[in-house]
PDB file of N, CA, C and O in Angstrom:
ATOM      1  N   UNK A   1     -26.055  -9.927  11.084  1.00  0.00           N
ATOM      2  CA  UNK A   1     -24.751 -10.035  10.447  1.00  0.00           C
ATOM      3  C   UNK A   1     -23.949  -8.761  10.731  1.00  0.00           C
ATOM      4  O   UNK A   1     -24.438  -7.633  10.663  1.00  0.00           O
ATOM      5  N   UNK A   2     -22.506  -9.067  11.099  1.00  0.00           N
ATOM      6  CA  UNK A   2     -21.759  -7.607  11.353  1.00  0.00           C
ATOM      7  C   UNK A   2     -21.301  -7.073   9.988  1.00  0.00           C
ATOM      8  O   UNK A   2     -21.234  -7.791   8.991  1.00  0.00           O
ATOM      9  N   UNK A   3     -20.956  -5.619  10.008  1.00  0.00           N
ATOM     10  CA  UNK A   3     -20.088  -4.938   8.598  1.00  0.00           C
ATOM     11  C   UNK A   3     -19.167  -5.252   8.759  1.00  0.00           C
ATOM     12  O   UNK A   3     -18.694  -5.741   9.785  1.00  0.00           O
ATOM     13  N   UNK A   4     -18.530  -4.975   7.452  1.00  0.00           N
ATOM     14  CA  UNK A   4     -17.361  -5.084   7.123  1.00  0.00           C
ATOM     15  C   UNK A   4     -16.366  -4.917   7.879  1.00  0.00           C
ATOM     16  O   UNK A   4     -15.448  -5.737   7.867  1.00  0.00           O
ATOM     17  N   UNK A   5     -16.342  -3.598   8.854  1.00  0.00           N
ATOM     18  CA  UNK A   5     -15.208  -3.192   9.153  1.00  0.00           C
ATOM     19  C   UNK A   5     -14.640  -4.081  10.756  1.00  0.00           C
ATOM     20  O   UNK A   5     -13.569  -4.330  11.309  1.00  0.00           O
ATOM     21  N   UNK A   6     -16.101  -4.318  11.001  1.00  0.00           N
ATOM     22  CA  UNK A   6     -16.102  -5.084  12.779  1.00  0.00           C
ATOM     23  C   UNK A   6     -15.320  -6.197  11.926  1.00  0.00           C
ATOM     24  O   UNK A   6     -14.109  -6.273  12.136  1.00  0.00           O
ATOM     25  N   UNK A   7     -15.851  -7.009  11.048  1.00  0.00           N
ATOM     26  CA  UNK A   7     -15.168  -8.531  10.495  1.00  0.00           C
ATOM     27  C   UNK A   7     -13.568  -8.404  10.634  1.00  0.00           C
ATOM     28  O   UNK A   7     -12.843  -8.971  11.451  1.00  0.00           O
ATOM     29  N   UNK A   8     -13.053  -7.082   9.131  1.00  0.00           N
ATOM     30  CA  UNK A   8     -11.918  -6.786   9.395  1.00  0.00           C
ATOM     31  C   UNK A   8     -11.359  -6.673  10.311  1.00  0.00           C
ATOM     32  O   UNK A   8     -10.273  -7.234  10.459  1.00  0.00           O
ATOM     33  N   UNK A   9     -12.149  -5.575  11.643  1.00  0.00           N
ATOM     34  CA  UNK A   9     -10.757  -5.669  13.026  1.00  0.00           C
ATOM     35  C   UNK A   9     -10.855  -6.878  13.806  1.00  0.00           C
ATOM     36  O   UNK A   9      -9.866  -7.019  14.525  1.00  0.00           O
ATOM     37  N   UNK A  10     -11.764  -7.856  13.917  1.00  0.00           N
ATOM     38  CA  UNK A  10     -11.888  -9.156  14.313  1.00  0.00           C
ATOM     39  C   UNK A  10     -10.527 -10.042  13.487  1.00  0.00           C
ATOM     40  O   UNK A  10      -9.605 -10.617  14.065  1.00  0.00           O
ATOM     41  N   UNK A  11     -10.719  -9.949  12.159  1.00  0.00           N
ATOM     42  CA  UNK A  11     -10.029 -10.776  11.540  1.00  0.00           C
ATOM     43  C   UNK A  11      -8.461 -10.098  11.613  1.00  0.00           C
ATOM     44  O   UNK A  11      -7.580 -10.943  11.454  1.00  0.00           O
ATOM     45  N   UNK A  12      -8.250  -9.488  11.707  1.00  0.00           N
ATOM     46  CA  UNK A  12      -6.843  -8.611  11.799  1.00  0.00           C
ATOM     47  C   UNK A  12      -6.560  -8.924  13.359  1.00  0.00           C
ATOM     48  O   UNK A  12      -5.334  -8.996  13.440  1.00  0.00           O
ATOM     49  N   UNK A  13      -7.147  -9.151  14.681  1.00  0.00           N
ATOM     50  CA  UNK A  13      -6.931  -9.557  15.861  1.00  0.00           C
ATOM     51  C   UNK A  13      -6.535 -10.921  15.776  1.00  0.00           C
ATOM     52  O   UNK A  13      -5.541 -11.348  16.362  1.00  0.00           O
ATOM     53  N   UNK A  14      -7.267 -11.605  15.077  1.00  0.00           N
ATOM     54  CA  UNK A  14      -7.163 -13.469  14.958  1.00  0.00           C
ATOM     55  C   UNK A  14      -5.551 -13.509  14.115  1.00  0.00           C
ATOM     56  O   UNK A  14      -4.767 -14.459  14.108  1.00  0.00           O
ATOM     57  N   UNK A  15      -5.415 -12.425  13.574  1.00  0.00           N
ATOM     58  CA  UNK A  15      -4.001 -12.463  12.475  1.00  0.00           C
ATOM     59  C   UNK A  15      -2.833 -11.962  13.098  1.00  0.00           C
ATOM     60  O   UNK A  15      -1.688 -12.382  12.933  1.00  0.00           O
ATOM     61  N   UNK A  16      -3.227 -10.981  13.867  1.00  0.00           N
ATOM     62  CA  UNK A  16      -2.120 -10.851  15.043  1.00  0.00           C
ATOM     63  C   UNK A  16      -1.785 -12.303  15.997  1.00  0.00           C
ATOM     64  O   UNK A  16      -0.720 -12.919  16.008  1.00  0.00           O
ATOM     65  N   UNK A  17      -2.895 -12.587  16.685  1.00  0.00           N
ATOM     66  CA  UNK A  17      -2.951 -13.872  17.449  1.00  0.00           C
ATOM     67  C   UNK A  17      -1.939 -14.750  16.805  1.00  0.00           C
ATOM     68  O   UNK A  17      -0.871 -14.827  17.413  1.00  0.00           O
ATOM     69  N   UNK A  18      -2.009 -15.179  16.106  1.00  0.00           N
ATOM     70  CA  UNK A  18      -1.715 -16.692  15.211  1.00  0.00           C
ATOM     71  C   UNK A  18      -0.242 -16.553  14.710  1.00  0.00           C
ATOM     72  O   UNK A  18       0.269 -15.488  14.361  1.00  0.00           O
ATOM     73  N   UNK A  19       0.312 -17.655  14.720  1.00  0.00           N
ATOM     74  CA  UNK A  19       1.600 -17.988  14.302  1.00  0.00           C
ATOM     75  C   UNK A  19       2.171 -16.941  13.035  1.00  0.00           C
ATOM     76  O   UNK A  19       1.586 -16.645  11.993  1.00  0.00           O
ATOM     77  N   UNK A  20       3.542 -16.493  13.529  1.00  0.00           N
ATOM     78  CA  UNK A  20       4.305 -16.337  12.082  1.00  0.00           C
ATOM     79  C   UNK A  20       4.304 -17.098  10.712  1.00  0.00           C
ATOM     80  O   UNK A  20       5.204 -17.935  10.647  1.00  0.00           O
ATOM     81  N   UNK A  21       3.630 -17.021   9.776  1.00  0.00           N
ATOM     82  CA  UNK A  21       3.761 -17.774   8.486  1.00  0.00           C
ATOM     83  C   UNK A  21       2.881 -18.645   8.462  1.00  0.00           C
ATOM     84  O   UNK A  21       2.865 -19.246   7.388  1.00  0.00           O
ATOM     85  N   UNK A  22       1.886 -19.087   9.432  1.00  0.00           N
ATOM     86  CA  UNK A  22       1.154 -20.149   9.433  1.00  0.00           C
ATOM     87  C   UNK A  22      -0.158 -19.362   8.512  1.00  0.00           C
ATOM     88  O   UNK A  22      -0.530 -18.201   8.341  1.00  0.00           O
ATOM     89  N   UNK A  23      -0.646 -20.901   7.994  1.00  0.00           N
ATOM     90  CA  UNK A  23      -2.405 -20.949   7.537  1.00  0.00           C
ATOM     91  C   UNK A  23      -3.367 -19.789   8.203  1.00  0.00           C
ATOM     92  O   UNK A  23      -4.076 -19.033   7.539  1.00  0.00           O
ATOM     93  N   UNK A  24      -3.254 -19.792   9.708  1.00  0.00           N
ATOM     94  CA  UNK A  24      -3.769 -18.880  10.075  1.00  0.00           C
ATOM     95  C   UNK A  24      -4.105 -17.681   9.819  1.00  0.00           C
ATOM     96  O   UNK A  24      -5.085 -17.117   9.332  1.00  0.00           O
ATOM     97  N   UNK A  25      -2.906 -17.333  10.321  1.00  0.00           N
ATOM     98  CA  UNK A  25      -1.933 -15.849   9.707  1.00  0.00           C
ATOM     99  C   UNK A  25      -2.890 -15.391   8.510  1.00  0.00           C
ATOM    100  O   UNK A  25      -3.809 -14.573   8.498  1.00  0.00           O
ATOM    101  N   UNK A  26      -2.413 -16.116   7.617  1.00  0.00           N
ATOM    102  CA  UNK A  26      -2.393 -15.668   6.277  1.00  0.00           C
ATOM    103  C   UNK A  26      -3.845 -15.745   5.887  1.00  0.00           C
ATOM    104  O   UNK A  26      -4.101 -15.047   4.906  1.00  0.00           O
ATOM    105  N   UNK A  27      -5.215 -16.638   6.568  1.00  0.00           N
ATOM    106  CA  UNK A  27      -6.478 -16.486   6.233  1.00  0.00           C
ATOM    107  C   UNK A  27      -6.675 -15.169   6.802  1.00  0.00           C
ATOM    108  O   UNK A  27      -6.982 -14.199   6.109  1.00  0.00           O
ATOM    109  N   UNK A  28      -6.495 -15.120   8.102  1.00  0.00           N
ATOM    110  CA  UNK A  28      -7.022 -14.367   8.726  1.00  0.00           C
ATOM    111  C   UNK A  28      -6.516 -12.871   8.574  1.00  0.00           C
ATOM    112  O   UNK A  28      -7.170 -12.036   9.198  1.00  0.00           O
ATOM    113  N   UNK A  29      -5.483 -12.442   7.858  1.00  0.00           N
ATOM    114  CA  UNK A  29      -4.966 -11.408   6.730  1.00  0.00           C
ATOM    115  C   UNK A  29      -5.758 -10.975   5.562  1.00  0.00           C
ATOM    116  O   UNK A  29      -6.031  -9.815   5.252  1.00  0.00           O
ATOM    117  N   UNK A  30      -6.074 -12.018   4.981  1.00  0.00           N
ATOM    118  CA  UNK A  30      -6.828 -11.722   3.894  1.00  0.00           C
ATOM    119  C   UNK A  30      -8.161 -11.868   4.382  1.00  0.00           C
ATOM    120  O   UNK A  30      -8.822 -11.161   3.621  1.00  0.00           O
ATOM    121  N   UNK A  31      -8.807 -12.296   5.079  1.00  0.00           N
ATOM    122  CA  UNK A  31     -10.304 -11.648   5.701  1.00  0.00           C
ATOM    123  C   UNK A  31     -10.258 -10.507   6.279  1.00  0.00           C
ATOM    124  O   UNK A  31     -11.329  -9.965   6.557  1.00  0.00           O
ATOM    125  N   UNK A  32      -8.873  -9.787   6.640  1.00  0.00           N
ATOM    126  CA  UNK A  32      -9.256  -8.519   7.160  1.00  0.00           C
ATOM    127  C   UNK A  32      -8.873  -7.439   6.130  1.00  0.00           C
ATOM    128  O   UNK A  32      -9.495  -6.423   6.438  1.00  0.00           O
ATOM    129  N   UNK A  33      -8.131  -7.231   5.064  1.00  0.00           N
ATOM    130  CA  UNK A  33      -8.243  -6.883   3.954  1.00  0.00           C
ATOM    131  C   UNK A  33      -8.972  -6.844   3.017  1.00  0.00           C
ATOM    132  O   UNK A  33      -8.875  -5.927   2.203  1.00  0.00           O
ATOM    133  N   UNK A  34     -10.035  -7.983   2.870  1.00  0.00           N
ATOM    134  CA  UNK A  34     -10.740  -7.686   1.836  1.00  0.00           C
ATOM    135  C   UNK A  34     -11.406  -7.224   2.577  1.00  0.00           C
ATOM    136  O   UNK A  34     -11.348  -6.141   1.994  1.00  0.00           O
ATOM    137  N   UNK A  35     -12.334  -6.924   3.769  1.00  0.00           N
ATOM    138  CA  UNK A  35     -13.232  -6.962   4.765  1.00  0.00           C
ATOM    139  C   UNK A  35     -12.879  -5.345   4.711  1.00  0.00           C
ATOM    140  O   UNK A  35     -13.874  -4.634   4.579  1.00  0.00           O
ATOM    141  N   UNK A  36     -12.018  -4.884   4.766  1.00  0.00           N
ATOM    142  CA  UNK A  36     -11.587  -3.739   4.844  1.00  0.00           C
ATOM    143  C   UNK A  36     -11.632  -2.662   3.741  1.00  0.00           C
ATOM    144  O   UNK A  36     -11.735  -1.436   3.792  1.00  0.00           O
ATOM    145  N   UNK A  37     -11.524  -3.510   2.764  1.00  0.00           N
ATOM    146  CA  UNK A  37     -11.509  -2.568   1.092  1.00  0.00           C
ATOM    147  C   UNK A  37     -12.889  -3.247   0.332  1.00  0.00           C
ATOM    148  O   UNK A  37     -13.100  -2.825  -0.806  1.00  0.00           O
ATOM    149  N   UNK A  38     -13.693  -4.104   0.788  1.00  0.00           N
ATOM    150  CA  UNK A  38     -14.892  -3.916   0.352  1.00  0.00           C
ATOM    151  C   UNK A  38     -15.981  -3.482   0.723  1.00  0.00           C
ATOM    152  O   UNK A  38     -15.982  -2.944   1.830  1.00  0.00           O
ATOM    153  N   UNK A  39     -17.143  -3.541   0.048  1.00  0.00           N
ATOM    154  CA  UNK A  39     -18.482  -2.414   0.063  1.00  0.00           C
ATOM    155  C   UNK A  39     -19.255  -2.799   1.508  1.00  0.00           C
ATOM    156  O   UNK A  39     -19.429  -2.066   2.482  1.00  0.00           O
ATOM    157  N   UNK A  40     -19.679  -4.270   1.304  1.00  0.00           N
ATOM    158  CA  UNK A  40     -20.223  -5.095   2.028  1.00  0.00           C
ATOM    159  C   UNK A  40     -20.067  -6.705   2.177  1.00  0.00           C
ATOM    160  O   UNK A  40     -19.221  -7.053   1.353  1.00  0.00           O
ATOM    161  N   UNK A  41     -20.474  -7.643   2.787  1.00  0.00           N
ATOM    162  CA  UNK A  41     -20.103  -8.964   3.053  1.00  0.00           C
ATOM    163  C   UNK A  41     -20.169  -9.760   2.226  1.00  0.00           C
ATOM    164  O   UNK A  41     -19.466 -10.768   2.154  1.00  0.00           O
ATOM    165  N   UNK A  42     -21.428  -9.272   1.122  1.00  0.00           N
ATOM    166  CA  UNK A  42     -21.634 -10.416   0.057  1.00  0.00           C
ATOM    167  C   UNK A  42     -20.395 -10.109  -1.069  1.00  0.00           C
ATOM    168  O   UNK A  42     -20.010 -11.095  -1.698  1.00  0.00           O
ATOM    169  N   UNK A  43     -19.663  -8.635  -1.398  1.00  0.00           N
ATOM    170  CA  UNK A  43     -18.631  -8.665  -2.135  1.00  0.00           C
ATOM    171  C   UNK A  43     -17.638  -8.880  -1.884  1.00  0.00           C
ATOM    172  O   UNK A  43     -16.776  -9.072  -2.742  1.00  0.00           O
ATOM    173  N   UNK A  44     -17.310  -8.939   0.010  1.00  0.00           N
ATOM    174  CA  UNK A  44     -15.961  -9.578   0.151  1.00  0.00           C
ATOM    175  C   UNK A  44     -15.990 -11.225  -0.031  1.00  0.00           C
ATOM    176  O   UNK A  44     -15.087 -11.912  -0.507  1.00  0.00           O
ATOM    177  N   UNK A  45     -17.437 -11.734   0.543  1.00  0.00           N
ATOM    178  CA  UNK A  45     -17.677 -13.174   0.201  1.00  0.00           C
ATOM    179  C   UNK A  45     -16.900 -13.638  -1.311  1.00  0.00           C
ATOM    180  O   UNK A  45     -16.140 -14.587  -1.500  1.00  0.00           O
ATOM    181  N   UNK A  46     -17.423 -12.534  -2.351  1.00  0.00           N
ATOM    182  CA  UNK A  46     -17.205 -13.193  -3.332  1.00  0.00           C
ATOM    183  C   UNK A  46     -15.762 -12.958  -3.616  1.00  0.00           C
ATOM    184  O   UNK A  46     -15.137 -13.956  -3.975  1.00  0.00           O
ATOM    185  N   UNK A  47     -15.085 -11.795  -3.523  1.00  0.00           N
ATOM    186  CA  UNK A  47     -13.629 -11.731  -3.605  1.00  0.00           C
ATOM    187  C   UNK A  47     -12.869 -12.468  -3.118  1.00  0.00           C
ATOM    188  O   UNK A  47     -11.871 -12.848  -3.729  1.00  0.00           O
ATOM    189  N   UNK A  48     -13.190 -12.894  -1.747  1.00  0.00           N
ATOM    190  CA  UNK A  48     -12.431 -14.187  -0.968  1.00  0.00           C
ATOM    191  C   UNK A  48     -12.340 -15.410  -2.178  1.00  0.00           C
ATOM    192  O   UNK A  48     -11.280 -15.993  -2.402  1.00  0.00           O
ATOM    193  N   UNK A  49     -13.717 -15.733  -2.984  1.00  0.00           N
ATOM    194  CA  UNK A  49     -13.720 -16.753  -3.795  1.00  0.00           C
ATOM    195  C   UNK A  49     -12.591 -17.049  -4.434  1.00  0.00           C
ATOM    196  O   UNK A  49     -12.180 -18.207  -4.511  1.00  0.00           O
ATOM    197  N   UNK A  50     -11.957 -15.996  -4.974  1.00  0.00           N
ATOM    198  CA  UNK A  50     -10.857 -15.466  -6.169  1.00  0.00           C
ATOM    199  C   UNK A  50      -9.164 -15.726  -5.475  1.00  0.00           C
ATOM    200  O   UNK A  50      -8.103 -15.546  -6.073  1.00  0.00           O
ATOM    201  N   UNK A  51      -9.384 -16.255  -3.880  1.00  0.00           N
ATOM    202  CA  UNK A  51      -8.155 -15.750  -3.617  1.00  0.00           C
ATOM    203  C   UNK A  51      -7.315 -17.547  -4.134  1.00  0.00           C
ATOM    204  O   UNK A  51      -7.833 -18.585  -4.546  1.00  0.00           O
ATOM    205  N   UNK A  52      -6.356 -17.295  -3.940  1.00  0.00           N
ATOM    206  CA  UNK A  52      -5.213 -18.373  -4.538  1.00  0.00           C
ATOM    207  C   UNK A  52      -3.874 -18.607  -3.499  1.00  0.00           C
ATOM    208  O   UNK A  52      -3.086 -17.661  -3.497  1.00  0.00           O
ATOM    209  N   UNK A  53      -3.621 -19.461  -2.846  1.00  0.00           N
ATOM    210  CA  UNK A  53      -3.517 -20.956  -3.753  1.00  0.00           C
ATOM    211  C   UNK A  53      -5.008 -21.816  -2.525  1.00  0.00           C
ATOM    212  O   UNK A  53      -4.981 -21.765  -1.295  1.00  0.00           O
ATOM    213  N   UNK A  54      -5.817 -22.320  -3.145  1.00  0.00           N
ATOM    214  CA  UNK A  54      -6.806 -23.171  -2.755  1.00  0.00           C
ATOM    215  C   UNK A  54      -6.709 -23.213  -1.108  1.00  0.00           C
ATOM    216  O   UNK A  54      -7.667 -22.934  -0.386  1.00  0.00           O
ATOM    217  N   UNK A  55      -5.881 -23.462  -0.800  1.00  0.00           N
ATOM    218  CA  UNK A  55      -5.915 -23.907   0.701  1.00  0.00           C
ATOM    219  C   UNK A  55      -5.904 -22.699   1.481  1.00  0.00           C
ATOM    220  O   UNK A  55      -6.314 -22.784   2.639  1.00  0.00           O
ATOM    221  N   UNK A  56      -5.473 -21.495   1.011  1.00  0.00           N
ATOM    222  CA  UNK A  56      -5.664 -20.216   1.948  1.00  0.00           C
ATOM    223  C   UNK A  56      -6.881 -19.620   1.498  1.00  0.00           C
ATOM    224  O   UNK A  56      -7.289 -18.679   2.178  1.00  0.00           O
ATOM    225  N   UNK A  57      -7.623 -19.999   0.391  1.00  0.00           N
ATOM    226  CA  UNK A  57      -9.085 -19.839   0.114  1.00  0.00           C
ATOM    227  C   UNK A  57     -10.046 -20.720   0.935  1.00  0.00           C
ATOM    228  O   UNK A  57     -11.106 -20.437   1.493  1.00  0.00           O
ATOM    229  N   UNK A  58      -9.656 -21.371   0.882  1.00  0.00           N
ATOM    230  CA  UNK A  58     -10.714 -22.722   1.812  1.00  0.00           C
ATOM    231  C   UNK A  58     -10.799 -22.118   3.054  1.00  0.00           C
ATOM    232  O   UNK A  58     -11.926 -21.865   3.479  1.00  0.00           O
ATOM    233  N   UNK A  59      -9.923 -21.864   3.655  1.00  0.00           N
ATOM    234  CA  UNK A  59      -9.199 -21.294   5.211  1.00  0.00           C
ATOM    235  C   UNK A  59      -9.477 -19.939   5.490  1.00  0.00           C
ATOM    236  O   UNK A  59      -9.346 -19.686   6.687  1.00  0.00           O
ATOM    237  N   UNK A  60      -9.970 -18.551   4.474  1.00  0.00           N
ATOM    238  CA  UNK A  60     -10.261 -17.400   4.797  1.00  0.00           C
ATOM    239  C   UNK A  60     -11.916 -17.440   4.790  1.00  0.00           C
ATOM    240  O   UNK A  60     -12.749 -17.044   5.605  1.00  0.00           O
ATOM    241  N   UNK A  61     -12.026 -18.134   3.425  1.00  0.00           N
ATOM    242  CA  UNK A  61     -13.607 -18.350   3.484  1.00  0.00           C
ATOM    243  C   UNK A  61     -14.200 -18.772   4.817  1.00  0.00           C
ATOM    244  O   UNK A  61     -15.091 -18.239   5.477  1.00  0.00           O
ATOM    245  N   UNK A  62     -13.298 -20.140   5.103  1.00  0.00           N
ATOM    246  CA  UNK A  62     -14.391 -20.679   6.477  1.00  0.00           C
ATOM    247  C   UNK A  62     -14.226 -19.546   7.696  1.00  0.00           C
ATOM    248  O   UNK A  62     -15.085 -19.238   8.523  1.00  0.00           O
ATOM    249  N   UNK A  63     -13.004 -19.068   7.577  1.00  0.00           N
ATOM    250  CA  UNK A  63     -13.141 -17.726   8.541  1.00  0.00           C
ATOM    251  C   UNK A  63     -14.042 -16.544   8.868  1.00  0.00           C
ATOM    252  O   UNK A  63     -14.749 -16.109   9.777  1.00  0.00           O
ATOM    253  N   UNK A  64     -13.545 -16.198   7.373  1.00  0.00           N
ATOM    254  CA  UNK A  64     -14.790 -15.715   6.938  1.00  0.00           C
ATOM    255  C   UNK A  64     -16.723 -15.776   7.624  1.00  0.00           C
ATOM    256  O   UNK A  64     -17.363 -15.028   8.363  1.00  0.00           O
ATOM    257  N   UNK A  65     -16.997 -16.842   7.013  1.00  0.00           N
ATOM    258  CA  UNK A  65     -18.093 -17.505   7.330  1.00  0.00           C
ATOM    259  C   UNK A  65     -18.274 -17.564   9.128  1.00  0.00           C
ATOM    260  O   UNK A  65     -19.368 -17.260   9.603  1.00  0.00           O
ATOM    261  N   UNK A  66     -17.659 -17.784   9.618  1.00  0.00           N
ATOM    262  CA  UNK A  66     -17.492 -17.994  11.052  1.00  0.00           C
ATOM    263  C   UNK A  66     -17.998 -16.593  11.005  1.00  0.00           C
ATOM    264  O   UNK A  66     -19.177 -16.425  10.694  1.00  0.00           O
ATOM    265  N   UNK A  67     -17.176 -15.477  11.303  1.00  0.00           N
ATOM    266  CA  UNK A  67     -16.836 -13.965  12.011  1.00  0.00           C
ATOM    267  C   UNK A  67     -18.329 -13.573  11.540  1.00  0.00           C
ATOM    268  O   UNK A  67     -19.010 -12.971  12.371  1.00  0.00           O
ATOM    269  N   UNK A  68     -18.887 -13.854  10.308  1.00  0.00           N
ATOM    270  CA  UNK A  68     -19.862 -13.289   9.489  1.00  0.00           C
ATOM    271  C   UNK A  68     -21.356 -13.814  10.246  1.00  0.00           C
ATOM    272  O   UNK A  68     -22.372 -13.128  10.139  1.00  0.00           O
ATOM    273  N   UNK A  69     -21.346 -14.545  10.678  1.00  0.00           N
ATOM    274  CA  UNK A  69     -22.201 -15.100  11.410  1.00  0.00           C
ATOM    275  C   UNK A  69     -22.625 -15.036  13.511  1.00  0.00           C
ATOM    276  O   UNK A  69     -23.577 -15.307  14.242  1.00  0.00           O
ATOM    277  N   UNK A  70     -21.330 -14.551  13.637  1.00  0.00           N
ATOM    278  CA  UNK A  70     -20.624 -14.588  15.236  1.00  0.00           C
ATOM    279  C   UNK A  70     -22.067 -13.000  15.590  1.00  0.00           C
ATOM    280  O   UNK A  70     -22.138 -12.466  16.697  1.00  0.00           O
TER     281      UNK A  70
END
């Protein structure tokens, strides 16, 4: 499993990549932020849990999950 910080600049590359304003964007923002300001994977895992509105939670998590595994 990679740290935190590889996830974050992964996920901050995928957030550059991706559309202005889109789903993307905005998962892949908040996987590199929390990824970035937390300890390790299992507390950004769970902070991702918390994020709002449902569909950009569904969408960072599975990101998430992806990068975390890669």
């Amino acid at each position: 499993m990679r740290n935190n910080l590889d996830l974050a600049e992964e996920a901050q590359r995928l957030a550059d990549g991706a559309p202005a304003g889109s789903l993307d964007r905005v998962a892949a923002h908040s996987v590199a932020i929390t990824c970035a300001t937390t300890r390790d994977t299992e507390q950004a895992r769970q902070t991702l849990d918390g994020l709002a509105p449902q569909e950009v939670r569904q969408a960072a998590i599975e990101l998430f999950d992806r990068l975390a595994i890669e």
